[in-house]
C-alpha positions as CSV (number, residue, x, y, z in Angstrom):
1,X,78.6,147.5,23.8
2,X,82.4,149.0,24.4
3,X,84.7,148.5,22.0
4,X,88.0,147.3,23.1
5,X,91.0,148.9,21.3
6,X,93.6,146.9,19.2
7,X,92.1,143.9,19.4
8,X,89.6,142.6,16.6
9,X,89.1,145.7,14.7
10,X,85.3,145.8,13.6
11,X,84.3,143.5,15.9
12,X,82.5,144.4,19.3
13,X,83.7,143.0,22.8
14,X,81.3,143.2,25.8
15,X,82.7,142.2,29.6
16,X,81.0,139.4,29.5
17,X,82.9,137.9,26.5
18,X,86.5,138.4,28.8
19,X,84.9,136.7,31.6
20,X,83.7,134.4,30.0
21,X,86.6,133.7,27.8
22,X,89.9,134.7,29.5
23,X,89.7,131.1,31.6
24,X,90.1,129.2,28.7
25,X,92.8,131.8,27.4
26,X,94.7,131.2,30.6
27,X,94.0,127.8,30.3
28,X,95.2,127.5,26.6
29,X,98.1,129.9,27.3
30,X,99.5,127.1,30.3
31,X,99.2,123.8,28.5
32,X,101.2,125.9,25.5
33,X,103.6,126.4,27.9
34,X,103.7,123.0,29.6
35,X,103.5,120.9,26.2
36,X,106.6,123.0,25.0
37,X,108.6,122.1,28.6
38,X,107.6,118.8,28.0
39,X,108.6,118.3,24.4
40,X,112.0,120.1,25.3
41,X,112.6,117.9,27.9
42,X,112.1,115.0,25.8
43,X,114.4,116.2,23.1
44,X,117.2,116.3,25.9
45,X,116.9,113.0,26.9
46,X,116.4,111.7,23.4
47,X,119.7,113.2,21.8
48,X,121.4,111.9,24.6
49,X,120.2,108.3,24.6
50,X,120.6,108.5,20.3
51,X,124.3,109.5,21.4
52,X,124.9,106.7,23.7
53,X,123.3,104.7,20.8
54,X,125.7,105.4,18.2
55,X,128.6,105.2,21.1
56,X,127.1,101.3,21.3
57,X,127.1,101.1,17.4
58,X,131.0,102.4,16.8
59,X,132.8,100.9,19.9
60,X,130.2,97.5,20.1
61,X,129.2,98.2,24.0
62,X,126.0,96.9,23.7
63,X,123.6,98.6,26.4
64,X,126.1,100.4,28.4
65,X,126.0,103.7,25.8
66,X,122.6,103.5,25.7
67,X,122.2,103.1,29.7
68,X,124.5,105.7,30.4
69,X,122.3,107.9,27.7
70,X,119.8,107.5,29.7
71,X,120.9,108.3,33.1
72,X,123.2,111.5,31.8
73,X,120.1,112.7,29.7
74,X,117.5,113.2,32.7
75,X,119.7,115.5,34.8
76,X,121.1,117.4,31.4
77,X,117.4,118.2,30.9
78,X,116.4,118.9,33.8
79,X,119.3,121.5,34.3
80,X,118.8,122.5,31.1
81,X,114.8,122.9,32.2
82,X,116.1,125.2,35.1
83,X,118.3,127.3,33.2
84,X,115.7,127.5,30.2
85,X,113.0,128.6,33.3
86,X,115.4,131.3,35.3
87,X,115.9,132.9,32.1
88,X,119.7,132.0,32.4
89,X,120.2,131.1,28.5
């Protein structure tokens, strides 16, 4: 068995554990990556429907803060998506 450096010190790696592993790394590594997009794509649209929300509660417009909350809040994530994904932060 060949020990792999840095990693798991003690503990013996063969090839067939990083085949038979690195997969489900990947895999792991992705839907890490995709849960977080999703969850900071939520956020977006959520403060911004919350603000339309209290725009409703202080000027008494009943849906149209909320409405306009949501329409402003899916293209203020989503540009906020591409600029969080070009690395333009």
């Amino acid at each position: 068995m060949e020990k792999m450096p840095g990693r798991d010190r003690g503990k013996e790696h063969t090839d067939s554990d990083q085949v038979r592993y690195g997969g489900l790394r990947q895999m792991v590594k992705a839907a890490s990556l995709f849960f977080g997009l999703g969850f900071f794509l939520a956020a977006n649209v959520g403060i911004c429907i919350w603000l339309g929300w209290k725009f409703d509660e202080y000027f008494g417009t009943a849906p149209k803060g909320i409405l306009t909350g949501i329409f402003l809040g899916f293209p203020v994530a989503i540009l906020s998506l591409w600029k969080k994904m070009s690395g333009k932060n």
